[in-house]
C-alpha positions as CSV (number, residue, x, y, z in Angstrom):
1,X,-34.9,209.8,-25.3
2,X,-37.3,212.6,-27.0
3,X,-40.6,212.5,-27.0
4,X,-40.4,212.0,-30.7
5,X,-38.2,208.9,-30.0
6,X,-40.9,207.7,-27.4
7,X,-43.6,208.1,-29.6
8,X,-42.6,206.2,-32.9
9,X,-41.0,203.0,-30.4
10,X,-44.4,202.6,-29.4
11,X,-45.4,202.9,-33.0
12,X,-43.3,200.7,-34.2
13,X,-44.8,198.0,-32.1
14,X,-48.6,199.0,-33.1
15,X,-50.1,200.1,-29.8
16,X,-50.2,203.5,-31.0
17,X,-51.6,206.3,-33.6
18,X,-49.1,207.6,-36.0
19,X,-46.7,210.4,-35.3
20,X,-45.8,213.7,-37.2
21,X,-42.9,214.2,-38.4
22,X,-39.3,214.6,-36.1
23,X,-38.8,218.4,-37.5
24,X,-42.8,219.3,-37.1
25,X,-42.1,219.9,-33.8
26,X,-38.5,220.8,-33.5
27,X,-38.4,224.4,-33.2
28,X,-40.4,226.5,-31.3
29,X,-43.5,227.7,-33.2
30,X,-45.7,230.1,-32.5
31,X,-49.1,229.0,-32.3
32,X,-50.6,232.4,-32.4
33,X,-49.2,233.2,-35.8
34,X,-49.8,230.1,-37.3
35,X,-53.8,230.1,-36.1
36,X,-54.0,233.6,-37.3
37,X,-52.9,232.5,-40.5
38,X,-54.8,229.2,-41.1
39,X,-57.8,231.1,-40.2
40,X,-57.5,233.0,-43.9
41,X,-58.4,229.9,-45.4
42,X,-60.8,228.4,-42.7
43,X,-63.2,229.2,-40.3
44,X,-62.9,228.6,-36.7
45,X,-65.1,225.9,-37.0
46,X,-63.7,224.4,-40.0
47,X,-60.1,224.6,-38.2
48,X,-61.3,222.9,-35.4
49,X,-63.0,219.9,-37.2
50,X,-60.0,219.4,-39.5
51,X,-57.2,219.3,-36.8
52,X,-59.3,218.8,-33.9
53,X,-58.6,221.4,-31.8
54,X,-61.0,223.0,-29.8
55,X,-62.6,225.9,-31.0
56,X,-62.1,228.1,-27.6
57,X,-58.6,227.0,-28.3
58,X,-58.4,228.6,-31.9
59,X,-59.9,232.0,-30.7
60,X,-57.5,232.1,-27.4
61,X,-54.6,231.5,-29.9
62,X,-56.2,234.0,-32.8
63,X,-56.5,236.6,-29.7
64,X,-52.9,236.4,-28.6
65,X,-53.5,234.6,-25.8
66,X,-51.8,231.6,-24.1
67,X,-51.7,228.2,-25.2
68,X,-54.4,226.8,-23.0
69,X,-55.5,223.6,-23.6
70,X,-53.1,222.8,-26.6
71,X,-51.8,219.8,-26.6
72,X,-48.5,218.2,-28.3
73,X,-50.6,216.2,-30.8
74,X,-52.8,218.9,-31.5
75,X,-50.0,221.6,-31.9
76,X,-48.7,219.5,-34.7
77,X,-51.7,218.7,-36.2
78,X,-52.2,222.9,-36.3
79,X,-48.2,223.1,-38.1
80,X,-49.2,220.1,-40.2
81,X,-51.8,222.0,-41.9
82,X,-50.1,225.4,-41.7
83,X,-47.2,223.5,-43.9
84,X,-49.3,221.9,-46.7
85,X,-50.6,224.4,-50.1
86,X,-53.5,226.6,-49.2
87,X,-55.5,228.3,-51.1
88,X,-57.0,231.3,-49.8
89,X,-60.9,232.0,-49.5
């Protein structure tokens, strides 16, 4: 059973938050990239507060750096975003 799978049986009997979607998370994404190009339409700060991820987090992953500190649930909060209509600063 995925993860996925896991997630939205628990859902289905309310002792859980919502899920993303199955394909959100099916591929491998890469974090840095996507950061690097959420961060033409918001701040650190305002990328932090809207998907929750830590701040320290966004600059690691703007930097190159490793995934430190980013969870599954935050992850696809960050691809979420990175999917929807932006419009750029």
């Amino acid at each position: 059973m995925t993860n996925y799978d896991k997630k939205h049986i628990i859902v289905a009997i309310g002792q859980t938050q919502p899920t993303y979607k199955a394909t959100t998370m099916s591929e491998k994404k890469d974090f840095n990239q996507i950061v690097r190009e959420l961060l033409e339409c918001y701040t650190q700060t305002e990328l932090s507060k809207t998907t929750g991820v830590d701040q320290a987090t966004i600059s690691r992953l703007k930097n190159g750096k490793e995934r430190k500190g980013l969870t599954y649930d935050s992850g696809a909060a960050l691809v979420e975003l990175h999917e929807k209509p932006k419009e750029k600063k």
